[in-house]
N, C-alpha and C positions, 0 to 999 in steps of 0.2 A: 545544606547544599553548599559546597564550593562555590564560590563567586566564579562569574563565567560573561569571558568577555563579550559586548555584542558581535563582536566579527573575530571571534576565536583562531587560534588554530587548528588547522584539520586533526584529528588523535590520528594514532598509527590504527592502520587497518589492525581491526579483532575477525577471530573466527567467530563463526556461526556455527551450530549445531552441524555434525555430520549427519544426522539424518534427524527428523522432525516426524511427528505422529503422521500416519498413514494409513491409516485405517486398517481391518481385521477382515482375515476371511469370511467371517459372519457374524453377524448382531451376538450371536451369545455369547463368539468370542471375545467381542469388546472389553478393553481394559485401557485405552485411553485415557484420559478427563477429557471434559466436555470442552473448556480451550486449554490450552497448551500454554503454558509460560516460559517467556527467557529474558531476561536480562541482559540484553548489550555491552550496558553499562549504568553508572548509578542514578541515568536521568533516563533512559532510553530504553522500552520492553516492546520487543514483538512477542503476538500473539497466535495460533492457530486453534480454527476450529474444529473438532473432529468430525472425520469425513461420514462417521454414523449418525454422525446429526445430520449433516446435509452433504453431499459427494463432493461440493463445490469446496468447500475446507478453505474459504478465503485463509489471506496473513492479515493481522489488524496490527498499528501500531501507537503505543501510546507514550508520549513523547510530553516531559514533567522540563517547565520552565519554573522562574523563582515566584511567579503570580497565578501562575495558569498552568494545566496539560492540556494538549491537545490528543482526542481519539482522532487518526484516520480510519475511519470506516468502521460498521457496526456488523458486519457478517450476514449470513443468509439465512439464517433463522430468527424470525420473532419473538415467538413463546421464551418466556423467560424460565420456566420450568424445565426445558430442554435445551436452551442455551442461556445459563446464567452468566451472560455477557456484564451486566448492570453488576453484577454481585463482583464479578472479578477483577475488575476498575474501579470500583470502592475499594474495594482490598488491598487493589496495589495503592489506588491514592493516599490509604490509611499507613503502608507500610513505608514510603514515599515518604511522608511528612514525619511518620517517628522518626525516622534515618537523619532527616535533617533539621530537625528540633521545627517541624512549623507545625503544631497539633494544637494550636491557639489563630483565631481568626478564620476568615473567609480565604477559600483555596478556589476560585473558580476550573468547571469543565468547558473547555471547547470542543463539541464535536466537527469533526467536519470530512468531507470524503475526496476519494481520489475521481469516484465519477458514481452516477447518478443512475446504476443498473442494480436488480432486486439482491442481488447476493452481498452487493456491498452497505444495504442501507437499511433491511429488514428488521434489527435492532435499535434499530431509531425509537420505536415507540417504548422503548424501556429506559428511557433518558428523559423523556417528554416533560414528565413529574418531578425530575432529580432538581435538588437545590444546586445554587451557583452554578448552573448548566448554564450553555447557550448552543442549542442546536443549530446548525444551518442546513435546511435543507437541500440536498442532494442536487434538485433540478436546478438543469442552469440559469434562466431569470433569477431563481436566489442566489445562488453558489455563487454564481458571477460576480454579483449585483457587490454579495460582501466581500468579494475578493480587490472587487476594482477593474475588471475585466470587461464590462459593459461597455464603458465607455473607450478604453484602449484593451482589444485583447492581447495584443502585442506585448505590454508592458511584465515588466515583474515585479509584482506585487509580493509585499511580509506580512507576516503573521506575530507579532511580538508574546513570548509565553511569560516574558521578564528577566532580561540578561541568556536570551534565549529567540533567537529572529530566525524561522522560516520564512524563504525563497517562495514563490509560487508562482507557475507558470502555468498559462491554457493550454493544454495541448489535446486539441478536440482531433476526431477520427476513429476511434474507436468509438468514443459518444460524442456528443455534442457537448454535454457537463465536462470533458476529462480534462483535469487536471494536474500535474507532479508538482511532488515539494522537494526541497532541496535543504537539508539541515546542515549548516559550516561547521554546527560545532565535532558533529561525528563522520560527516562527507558523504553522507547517505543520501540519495538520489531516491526517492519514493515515488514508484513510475505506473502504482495502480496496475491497468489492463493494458495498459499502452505496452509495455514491454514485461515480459516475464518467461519464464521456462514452460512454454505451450501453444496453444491454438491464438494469434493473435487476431482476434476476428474484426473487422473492419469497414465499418459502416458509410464511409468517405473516405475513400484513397486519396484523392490528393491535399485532404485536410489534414487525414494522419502521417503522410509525406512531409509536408511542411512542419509540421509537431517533431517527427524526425530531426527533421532540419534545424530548427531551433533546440532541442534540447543537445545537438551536436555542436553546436554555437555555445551555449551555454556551458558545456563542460572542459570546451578549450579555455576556459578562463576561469574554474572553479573548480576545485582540488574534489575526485569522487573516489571515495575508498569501495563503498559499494551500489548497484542499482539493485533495488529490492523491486519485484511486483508482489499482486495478490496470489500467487498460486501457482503451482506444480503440477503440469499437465503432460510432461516429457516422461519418457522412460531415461534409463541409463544408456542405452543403445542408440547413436546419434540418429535423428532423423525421425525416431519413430514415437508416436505419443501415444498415453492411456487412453482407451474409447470413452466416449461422452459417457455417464453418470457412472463410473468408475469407483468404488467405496474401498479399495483396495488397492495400494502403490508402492510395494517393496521398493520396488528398484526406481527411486524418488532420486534425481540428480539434485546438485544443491539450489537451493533457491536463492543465494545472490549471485547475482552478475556483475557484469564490468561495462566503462565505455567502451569498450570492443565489440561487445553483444550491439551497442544502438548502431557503430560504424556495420559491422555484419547484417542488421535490419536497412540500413540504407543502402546498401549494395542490395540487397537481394529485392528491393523496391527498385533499382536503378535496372537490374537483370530483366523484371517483369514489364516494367516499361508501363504507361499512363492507365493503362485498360487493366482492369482489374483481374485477376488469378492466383487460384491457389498456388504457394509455392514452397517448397518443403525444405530446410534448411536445417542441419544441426541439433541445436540450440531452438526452435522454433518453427512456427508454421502461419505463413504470409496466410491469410483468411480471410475473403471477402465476406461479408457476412449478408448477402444476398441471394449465394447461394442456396 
């Protein structure tokens, strides 16, 4: 591994795949893998799960310091026989350490999530057992508790991987756990459910307003090449999304976004005004989730 400063500079924005696994007309057609791999770069892999495992197809990312990686988020299926989640993070941690000569001593795993709902956390129990792990559960009395957010949710709290410091912010309203991380070294904004290309469902408007707010705060002063969510729930056709348990998405727009997408989600909070309502935008769809 290249030495890497603690407060790097941002790399030049890289592309991302033009289109990412989306699932098959039907089970028999499948020809997938069960997750998807990509390479960012030589410390930094998103994941995808395939939508024949579960429609939900979370993004996982896992993200290799000089002491540690950190998983965000373990996907929507548990069974490790149908989602060898566990197998494919050893894999890369094996390929990970050959790369950079460290295939001698202890390499610890951090898991840890963007928020605390079943499609992001199901894979947990396939970690449980893993050596040099350290799980943190999902719910927020925990999540919180080890972030530092307990006592000040306000604050911004790091994650140290070694010569390698994630950002991390609360940004409750979608859930109560939710979460984003903020990596300097690649400029990636990790925004979980809070923001993403789809149904933005919304469990507390004016908590997830505020979460808005602040991560709009936040990126005036911190360099973002791109804002990643967990998922792809837009068509290509602005405005219009795949229906709920969807196993099939040709026309899959890209999964990163920009801070223009969060200034576009607070305007269209600003349009809808304090009472909550669906509202249908582009890029996305305002979603109380009490409907």
């Amino acid at each position: 591994m290249s030495d890497i400063d603690t407060h790097p500079p941002v790399h030049a924005v890289k592309p991302l795949p033009a289109q990412w696994i989306h699932g098959s007309e039907s089970a028999k057609h499948n020809t997938d893998p069960d997750v998807q791999v990509f390479w960012y770069d030589d410390d930094t892999v998103i994941l995808r799960q395939n939508k024949a495992i579960n429609y939900e197809a979370p993004f996982l990312f896992l993200l290799f310091g000089h002491d540690r990686a950190a998983l965000l988020d373990t996907g929507a299926t548990s069974e490790r026989e149908f989602f060898p989640l566990r197998d494919v993070v050893d894999d890369l941690i094996e390929t990970w350490r050959r790369r950079h000569g460290r295939t001698r001593g202890r390499y610890e795993l951090l898991v840890l999530h963007t928020h605390s709902h079943g499609d992001h956390v199901a894979g947990d129990a396939q970690f449980v057992d893993r050596p040099d792990t350290v799980l943190v559960p999902a719910d927020k009395a925990s999540a919180w508790d080890f972030f530092g957010f307990t006592a000040d949710p306000s604050a911004i709290r790091t994650v140290d991987l070694g010569a390698r410091v994630l950002d991390v912010l609360a940004t409750p309203g979608h859930d109560a756990a939710a979460v984003t991380f903020y990596d300097p070294g690649t400029g990636i904004l990790f925004t979980g459910d809070t923001l993403y290309r789809g149904r933005l469902y919304i469990v507390d408007w004016p908590e997830f307003t505020r979460s808005i707010d602040r991560l709009l705060d936040f990126c005036s002063t911190h360099a973002v090449t791109h804002v990643l969510g967990c998922h792809i729930e837009m068509t290509t056709t602005p405005g219009v999304d795949y229906p709920v348990r969807t196993t099939f998405q040709p026309e899959e727009p890209p999964l990163e976004m920009t801070v223009d997408h969060l200034r576009a989600v607070r305007a269209a909070l600003h349009d809808v005004g304090p009472s909550p309502a669906r509202h249908v935008c582009d890029d996305f769809i305002l979603w109380p989730d009490d409907e």
